[in-house]
C-alpha positions in Angstrom: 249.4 1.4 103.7 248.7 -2.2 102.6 250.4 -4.1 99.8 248.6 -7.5 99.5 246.2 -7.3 102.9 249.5 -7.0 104.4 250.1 -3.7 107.1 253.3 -2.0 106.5 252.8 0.1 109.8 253.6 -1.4 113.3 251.3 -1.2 116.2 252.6 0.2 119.0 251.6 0.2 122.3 249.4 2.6 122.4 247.4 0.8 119.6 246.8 -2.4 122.0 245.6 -0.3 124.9 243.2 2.1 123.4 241.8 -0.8 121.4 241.6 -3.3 124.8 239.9 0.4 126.6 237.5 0.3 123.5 236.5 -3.4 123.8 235.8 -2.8 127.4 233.9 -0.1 126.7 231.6 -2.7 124.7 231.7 -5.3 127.1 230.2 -2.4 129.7 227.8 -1.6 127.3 226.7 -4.6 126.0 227.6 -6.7 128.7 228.3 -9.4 125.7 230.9 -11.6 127.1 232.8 -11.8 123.3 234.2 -8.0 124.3 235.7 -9.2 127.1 237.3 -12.3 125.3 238.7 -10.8 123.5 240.1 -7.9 125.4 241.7 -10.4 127.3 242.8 -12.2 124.5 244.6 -8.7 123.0 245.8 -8.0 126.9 248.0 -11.2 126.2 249.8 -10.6 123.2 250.2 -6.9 125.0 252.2 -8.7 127.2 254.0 -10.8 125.4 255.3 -8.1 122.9 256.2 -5.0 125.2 256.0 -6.4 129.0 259.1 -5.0 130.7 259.2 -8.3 132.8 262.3 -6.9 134.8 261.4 -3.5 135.8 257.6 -3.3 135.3 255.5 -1.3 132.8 254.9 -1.7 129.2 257.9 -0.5 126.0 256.7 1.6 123.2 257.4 -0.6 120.6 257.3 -4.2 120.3 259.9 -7.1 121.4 259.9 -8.1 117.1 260.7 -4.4 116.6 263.8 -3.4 114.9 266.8 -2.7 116.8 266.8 0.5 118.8 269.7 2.0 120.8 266.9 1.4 123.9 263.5 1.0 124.0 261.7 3.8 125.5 259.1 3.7 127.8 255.6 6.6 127.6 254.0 6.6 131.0 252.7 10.7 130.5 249.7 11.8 128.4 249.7 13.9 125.5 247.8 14.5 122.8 246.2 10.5 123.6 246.5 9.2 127.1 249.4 7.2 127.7 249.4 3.8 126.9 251.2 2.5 130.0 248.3 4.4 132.2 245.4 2.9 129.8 246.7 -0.3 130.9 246.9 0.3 134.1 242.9 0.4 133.9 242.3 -2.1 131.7 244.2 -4.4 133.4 242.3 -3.8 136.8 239.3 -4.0 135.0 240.4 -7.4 133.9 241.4 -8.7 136.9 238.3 -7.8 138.7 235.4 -8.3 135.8 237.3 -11.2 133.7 237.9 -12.9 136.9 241.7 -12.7 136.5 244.2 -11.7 139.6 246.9 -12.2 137.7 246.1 -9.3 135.6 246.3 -7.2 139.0 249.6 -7.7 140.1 250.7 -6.6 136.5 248.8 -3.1 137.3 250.2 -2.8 140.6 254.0 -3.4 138.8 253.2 -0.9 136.2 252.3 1.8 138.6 255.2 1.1 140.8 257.4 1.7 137.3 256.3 4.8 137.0 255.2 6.2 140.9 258.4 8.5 141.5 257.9 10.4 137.9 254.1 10.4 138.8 255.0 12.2 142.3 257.2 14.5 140.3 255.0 15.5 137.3 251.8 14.5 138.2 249.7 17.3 136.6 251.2 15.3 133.2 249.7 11.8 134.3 246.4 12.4 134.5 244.9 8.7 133.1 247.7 7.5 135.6 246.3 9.1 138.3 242.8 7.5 137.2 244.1 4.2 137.3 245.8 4.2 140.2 242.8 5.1 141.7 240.6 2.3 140.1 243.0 -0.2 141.4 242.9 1.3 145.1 239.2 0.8 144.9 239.1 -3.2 144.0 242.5 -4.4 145.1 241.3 -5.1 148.8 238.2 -7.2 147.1 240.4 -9.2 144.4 243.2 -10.0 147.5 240.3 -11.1 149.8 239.1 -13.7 146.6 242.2 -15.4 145.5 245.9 -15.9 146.9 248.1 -13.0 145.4 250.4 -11.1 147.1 249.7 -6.8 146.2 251.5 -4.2 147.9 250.1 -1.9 150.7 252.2 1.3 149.6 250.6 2.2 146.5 249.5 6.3 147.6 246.0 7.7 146.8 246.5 10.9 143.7 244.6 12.3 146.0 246.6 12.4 148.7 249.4 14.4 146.5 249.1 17.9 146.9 249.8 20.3 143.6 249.5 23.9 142.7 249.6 24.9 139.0 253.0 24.4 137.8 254.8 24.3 141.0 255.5 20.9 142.5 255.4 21.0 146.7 258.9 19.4 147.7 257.0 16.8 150.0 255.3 15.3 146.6 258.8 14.7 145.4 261.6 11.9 145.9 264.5 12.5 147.9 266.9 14.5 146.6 264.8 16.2 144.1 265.0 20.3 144.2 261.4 21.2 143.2 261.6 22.9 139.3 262.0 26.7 139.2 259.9 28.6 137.3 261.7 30.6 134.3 260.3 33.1 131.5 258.7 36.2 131.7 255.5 38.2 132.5 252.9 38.3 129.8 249.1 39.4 130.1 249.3 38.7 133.7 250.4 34.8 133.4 253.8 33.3 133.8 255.3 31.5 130.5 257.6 29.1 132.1 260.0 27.4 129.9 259.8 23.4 130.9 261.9 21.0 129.2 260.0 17.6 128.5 260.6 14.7 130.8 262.6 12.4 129.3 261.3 8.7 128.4 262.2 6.7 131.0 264.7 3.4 129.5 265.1 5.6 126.7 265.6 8.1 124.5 262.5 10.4 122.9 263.7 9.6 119.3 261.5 8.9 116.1 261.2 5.3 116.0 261.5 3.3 112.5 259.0 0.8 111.0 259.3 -3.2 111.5 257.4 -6.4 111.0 253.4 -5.2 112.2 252.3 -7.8 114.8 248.9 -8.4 112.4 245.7 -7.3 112.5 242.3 -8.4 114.0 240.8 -8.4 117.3 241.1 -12.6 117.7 244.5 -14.2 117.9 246.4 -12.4 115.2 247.1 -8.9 117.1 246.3 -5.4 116.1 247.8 -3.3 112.9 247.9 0.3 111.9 246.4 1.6 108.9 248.0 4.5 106.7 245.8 6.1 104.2 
């Protein structure tokens, strides 16, 4: 809805990282340097508004968000990937074609936010798992160009063993009793009853509007529309 060319809808983070993911998908198409400008330029305010500086990843909803008993945090897919996990990518991206290490120390903080409930659910973080990945693959190159510090313990999805919903109890923290399947028998396949993660920082709770962060690509934010 918009009263005035002003959004009434806030943009959440979700809307900043699959818009930054589409720009990059035009900078690697086009190779047309304006994409990645302004990715970047988005990355930033991304930052600024839903950073958790203190513990790493990215809050759903914005620092100029109305008050919330706690803001939550999404790192597993669902209908959408997760926006923590698109960031991961576009962030590495970043750093390695926008010529920014910075930008990789933020993905390496972001996956280490979210790397015991990846080991736990891991057939629920599949973009995650991407990511992680991605940054393997050019963290040795981006540390061997600049000065920054990245850590060494950051573990391969691939080296994480799974079966179809049953988690191995070496693929999950210490302490943690592997989930037991429960239901019954139908057609041959089990029906297990799972309870959702919870949000981590948070609780899963409909989340009210506020003040929208703008709209545009360049310097003024991104906006949701409402028909």
């Amino acid at each position: 809805m918009r009263t005035a060319g002003e959004s009434k809808i806030p943009a959440y983070l979700d809307d900043y990282a699959l818009f930054i993911d589409g720009l990059i998908a035009l900078h690697e198409t086009t190779g047309d340097s304006r994409w990645l400008d302004s990715a970047r330029e988005l990355m930033e305010q991304q930052i600024s508004s839903f950073a958790d500086e203190a513990h790493g990843g990215f809050f759903f909803t914005p620092d100029d968000h109305e008050p919330l008993i706690a803001r939550g945090k999404k790192p597993m897919d669902s209908a959408t990937p997760s926006g923590n996990a698109v960031s991961v990518s576009n962030l590495v991206y970043l750093a390695e074609r926008g010529n920014e290490p910075k930008y990789l120390q933020r993905a390496e903080k972001t996956v280490q936010a979210f790397t015991a409930l990846y080991r736990q659910f891991p057939q629920a973080m599949p973009r995650m798992a991407v990511g992680i990945e991605r940054f393997l693959e050019v963290q040795p190159t981006i540390k061997s160009q600049s000065n920054i510090e990245t850590s060494q313990n950051i573990e391969s999805p691939q080296n994480i063993e799974t079966q179809p919903n049953i988690e191995p109890a070496d693929a999950l923290p210490a302490g943690t009793n592997p989930p037991q399947s429960t239901g019954t028998q139908e057609s041959g396949v089990e029906n297990e009853q799972k309870a959702s993660p919870p949000e981590t920082n948070g609780a899963n709770t409909s989340l009210p509007e506020s003040k929208a962060l703008g709209e545009g690509v360049s310097g003024q934010g991104v906006s949701r529309q409402a028909d």
